[in-house]
C-alpha positions in Angstrom: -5.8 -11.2 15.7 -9.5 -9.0 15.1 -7.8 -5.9 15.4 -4.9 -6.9 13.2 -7.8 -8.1 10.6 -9.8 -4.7 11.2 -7.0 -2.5 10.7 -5.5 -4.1 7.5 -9.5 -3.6 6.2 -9.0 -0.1 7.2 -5.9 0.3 5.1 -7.1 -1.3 1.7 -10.2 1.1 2.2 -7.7 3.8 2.3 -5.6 2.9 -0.5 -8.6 1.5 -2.7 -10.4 5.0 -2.3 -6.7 6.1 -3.5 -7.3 5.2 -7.4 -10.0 7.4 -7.6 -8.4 10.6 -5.6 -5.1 9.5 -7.8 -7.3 9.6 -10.8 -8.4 12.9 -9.7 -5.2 14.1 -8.5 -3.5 13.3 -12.2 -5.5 15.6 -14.0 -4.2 18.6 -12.0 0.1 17.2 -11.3 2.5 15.8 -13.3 2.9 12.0 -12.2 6.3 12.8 -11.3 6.3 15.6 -9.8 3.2 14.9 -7.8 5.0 11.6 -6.7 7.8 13.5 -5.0 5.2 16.1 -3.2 3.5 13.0 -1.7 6.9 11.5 -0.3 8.0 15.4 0.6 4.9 15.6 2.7 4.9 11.7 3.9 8.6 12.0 5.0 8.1 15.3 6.7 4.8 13.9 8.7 6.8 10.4 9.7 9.8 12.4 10.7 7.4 14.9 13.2 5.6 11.9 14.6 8.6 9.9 15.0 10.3 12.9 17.4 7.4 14.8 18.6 5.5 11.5 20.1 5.7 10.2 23.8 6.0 6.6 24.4 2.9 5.7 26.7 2.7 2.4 28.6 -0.6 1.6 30.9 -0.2 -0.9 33.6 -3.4 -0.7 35.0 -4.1 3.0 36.5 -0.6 3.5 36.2 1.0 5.3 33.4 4.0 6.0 32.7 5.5 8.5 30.2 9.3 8.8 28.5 10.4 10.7 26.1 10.6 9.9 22.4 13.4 7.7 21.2 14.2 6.8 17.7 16.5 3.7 18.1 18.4 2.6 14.7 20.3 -0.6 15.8 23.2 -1.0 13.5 22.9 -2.4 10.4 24.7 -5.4 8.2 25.3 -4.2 4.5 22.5 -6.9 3.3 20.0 -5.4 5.8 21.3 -1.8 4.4 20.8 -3.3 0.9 17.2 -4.2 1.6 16.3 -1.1 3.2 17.5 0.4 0.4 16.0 -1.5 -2.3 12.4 -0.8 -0.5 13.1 3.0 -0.5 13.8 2.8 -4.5 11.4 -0.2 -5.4 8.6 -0.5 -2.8 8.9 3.6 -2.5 9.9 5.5 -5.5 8.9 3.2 -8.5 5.5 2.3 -6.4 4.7 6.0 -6.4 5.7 7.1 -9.5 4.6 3.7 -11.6 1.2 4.4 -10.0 0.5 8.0 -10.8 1.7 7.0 -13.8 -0.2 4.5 -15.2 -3.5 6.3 -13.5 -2.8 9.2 -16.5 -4.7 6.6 -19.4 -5.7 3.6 -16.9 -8.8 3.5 -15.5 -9.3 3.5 -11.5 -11.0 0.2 -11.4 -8.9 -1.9 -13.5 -5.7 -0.9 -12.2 -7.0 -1.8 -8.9 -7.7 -5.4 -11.2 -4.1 -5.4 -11.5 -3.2 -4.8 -8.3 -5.7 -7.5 -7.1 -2.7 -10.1 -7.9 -0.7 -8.6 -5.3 -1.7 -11.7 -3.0 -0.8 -14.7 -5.8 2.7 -12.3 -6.3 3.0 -11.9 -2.8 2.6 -15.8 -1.5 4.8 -16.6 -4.4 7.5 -14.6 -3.2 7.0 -15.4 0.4 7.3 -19.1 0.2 10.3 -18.6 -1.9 12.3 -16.2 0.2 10.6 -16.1 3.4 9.8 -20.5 3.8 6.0 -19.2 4.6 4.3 -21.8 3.8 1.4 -22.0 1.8 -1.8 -23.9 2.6 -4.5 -25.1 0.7 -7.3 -23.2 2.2 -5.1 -20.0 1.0 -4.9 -21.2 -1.9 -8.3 -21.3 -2.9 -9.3 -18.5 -0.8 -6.8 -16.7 -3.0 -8.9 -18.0 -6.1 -12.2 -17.2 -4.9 -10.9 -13.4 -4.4 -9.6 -13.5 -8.0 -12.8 -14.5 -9.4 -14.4 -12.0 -7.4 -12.3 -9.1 -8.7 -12.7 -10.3 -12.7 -16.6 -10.6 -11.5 -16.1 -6.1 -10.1 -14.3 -4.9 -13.0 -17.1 -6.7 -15.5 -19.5 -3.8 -17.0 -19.8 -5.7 -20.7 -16.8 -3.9 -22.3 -13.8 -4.8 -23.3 -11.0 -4.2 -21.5 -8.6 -2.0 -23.1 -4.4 -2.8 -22.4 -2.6 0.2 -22.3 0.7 1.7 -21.4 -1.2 2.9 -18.4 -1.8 -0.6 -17.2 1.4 -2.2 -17.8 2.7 0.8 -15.3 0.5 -0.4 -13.0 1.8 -3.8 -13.6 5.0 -2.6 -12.1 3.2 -0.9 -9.3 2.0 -4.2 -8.2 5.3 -5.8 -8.5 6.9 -3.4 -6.5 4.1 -3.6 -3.5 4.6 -7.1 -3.4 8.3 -6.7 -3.1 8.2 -4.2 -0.8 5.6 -6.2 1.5 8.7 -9.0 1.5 11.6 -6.8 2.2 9.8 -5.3 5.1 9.0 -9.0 6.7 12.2 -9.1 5.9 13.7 -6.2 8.0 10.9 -6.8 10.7 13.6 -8.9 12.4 15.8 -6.4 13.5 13.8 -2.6 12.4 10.7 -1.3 13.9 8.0 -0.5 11.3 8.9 3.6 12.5 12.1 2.9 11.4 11.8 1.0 8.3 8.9 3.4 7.3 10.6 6.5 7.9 14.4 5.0 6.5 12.2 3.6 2.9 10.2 7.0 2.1 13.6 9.4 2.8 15.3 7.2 0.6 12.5 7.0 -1.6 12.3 10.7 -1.9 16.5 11.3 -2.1 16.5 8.8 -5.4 13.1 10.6 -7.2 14.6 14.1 -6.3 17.6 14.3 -9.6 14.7 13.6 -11.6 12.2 15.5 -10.4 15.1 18.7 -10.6 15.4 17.8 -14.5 12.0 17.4 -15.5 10.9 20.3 -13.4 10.5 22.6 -16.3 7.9 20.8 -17.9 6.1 19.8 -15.0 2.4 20.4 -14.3 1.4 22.3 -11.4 -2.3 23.1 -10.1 -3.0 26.0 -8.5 -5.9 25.1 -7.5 -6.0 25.3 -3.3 -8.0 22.4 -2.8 -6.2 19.8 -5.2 -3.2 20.8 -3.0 -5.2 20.4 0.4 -6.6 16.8 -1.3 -2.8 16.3 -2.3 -2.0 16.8 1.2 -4.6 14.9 2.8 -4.2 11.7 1.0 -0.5 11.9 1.3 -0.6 11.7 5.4 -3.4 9.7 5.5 -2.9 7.2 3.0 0.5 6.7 2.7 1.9 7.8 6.2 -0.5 7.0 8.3 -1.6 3.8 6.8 1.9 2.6 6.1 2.9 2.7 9.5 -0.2 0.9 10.4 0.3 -1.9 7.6 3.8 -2.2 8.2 3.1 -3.0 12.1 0.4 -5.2 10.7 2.5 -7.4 8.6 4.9 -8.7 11.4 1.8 -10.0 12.7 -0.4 -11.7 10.8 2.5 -13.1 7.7 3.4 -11.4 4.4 0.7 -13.6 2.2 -2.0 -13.1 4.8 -1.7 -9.5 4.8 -1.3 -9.2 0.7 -4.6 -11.4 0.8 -6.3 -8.3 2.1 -5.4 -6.1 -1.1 -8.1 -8.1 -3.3 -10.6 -5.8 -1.3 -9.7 -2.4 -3.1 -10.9 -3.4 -6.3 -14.4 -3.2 -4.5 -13.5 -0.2 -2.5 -12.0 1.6 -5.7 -15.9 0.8 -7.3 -17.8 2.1 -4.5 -15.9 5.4 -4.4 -15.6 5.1 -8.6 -19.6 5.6 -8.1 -19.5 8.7 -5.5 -16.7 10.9 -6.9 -16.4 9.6 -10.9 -20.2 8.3 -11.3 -19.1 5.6 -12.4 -22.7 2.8 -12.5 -22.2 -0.5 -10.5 -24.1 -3.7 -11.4 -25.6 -6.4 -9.8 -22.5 -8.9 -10.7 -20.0 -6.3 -9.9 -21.5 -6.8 -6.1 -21.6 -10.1 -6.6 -17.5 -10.4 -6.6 -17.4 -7.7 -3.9 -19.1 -10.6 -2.3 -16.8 -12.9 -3.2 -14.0 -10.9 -2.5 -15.1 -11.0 1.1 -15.5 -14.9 0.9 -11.6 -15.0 -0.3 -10.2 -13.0 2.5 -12.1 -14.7 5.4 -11.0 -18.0 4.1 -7.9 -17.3 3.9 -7.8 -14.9 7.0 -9.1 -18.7 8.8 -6.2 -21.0 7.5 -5.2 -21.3 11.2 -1.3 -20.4 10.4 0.5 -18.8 13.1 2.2 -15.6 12.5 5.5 -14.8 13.5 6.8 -12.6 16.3 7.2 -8.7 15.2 7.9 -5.5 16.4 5.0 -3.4 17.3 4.6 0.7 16.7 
């Protein structure tokens, strides 16, 4: 259960040091556009690694080696619903409501925002998925709340913007998305749900994307396309697959718990890349972030069987 712990961590540090390369990224694309570039480039990566890999298996010095098979059991029209609705929801509005709301929000409040991902998520989980929810969650899930109010905190107010209420909707979608793949655990591998979510994703942005084309903002800048690049493989393709292996593992609200972290990560990379000052009470909740996750991380719930990468 470490490694399914170590590698959710790694994926939050990803996608927290994503609002600041977003923030950056914003300035040179239009949202849209630069949505659909990500899910060209994600979709083309998944679709490589999913054909061009060889399954290897190690029974002690023994390995053997078969070719690559992409299997796609067939589906009921409720599980082709759901795939569907995390290809437009968890996929295309995610994207797009993200880049979005990065144009006015800032990078460390949106990740704020996002921070209730785990409250959504358990919510949502107990309702549709009978997970149940325990008391040491609970308040785990409230001492990573306070910690993230305690990281955005620089003595300003807060200013609520269209930006954030986009934002709003990107965490919305994640936590949906994080249910529907629980959801199609059952029966898809996280290849196969990955892969199915961001080509539908990336069919239902393109009509838009072809009429606002036009007005669209392109850099020419080679290395906002090579950081473009980059963060799309890395953060969403990579670390997808990874989190979506993850999540059959370890439960829907544990993994979501994991998410208060970026608000932390998003400061520390805020301070590199944006100089943007941290205080002495903003690592304070980073420290209570930490505090939130282990507790909850240590509730002792068993996870459900899943389907592994």
């Amino acid at each position: 259960m470490l490694r399914s712990y170590l590698l959710l961590v790694f994926c939050v540090t990803a996608w927290g040091s994503n609002f600041v390369f977003g923030k950056l990224l914003v300035a040179e694309f239009s949202p849209l556009l630069l949505s659909a570039l990500r899910l060209l480039f994600i979709s083309l990566f998944v679709t490589a690694w999913a054909f061009g890999r060889n399954a290897v298996r190690s029974h002690g010095l023994e390995v053997v080696r078969s070719r690559p098979r992409l299997t796609v059991p067939a589906l009921s029209r409720k599980e082709w619903l759901r795939l569907g609705a995390l290809g437009i929801v968890g996929v295309f509005l995610n994207q797009w409501s993200f880049y979005k709301g990065l144009v006015t929000a800032d990078p460390t409040t949106s990740a704020l925002v996002l921070a209730l991902t785990p409250i959504t998520t358990a919510l949502l989980a107990a309702l549709f998925l009978k997970e149940r929810l325990t008391g040491r969650m609970a308040i785990g899930s409230l001492i990573g709340t306070a910690g993230v109010l305690f990281v955005i905190y620089n003595g300003a107010t807060l200013h609520f913007d269209i930006g954030i209420i986009w934002i709003f909707v990107t965490m919305l979608s994640f936590a949906v998305s994080i249910i529907l793949v629980r959801q199609l655990g059952h029966r898809l591998s996280p290849l196969v749900t990955t892969l199915g979510s961001n080509l539908i994703g990336f069919g239902a942005m393109l009509p838009f994307v072809l009429v606002s084309a036009p007005l669209a903002t392109v850099s020419h800048r080679p290395s906002s396309w090579l950081l473009l690049f980059v963060t799309a493989v890395v953060m969403h393709g990579i670390v997808t697959l990874i989190w979506n292996s993850q999540v059959q593992k370890v439960g829907a609200a544990k993994a979501a718990m994991f998410s208060n972290l970026e608000p932390f990560i998003a400061m520390v990379f805020g301070f590199v890349l944006l100089a943007k000052p941290i205080t002495a009470v903003q690592l304070f909740g980073a420290l209570l972030i930490i505090a939130g996750v282990t507790l909850t991380t240590t509730s002792g719930s068993s996870p459900r069987t899943s389907h592994n990468l």
